[in-house]
Residue, then its C-alpha position, 0 to 999 in steps of 0.5 A: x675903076x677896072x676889073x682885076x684883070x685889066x689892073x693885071x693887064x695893064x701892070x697896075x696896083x689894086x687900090x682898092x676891091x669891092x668899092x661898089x654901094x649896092x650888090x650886083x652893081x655894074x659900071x658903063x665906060x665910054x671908049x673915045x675915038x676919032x673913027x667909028x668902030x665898025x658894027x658888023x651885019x651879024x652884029x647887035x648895034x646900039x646908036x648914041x646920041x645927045x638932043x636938047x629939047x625945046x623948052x615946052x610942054x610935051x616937047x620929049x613925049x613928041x620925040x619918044x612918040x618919033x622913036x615908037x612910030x618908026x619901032x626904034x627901041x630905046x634902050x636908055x634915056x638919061x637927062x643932065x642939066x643944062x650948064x648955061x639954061x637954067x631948068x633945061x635939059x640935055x637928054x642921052x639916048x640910046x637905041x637898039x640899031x645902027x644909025x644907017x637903018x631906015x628906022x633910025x635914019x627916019x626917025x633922026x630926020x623926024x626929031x631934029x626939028x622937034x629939038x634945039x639941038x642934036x648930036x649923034x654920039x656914034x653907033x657901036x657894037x652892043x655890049x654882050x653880058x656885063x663883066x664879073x666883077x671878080x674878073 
């Protein structure tokens, strides 16, 4: 799944156009690397992470309530299921900031001991507007 111009790009053949379920549609890619991409000071920055919460009554609102105090923006929070324990979740997070701001380094220090485990999946430059899919 890529726009036209990256099928074009890339020498590659349209398999398919329009394949979307519901107008206005936007697809997320992840790029992979082995270093972090660097985030300029002029730059927005979002923070990625994955935590596992432990298995108890308010265990996310504790974390959300870390994130808040410190004034960290989330700007998503996707929940997948556990594949080895049944009925617990992983959550992925995002934040509005870069992972060395006092805000989110606070906040990090704060709920790793609220949670069974976490990972920081990396800080990049934010997205700017999302692409046309015609492009």
């Amino acid at each position: 799944i890529a726009s036209a111009s990256a099928a074009a790009h890339q020498g590659l053949e349209i398999l398919a156009r329009d394949i979307q379920t519901r107008a206005g549609n936007s697809t997320r890619f992840v790029e992979v690397a082995l270093h972090a991409a660097p985030c300029a000071a002029d730059v927005p920055c979002k923070t990625s992470l994955m935590l596992i919460t432990h298995h108890a009554p308010g265990s996310l609102a504790k974390i959300l309530g870390e994130l808040a105090r410190r004034g960290v923006n989330l700007t998503k929070l996707e929940s997948r299921p556990h594949p080895q324990k049944e009925w617990h979740y992983r959550f992925y997070l995002d934040l509005a900031g870069h992972a060395a701001s006092q805000p989110i380094a606070d906040a990090l220090a704060a709920i790793e001991p609220l949670t069974e485990e976490i990972l920081l999946l990396g800080t990049y430059p934010a997205a700017g507007e999302a692409v046309d899919p015609a492009s």
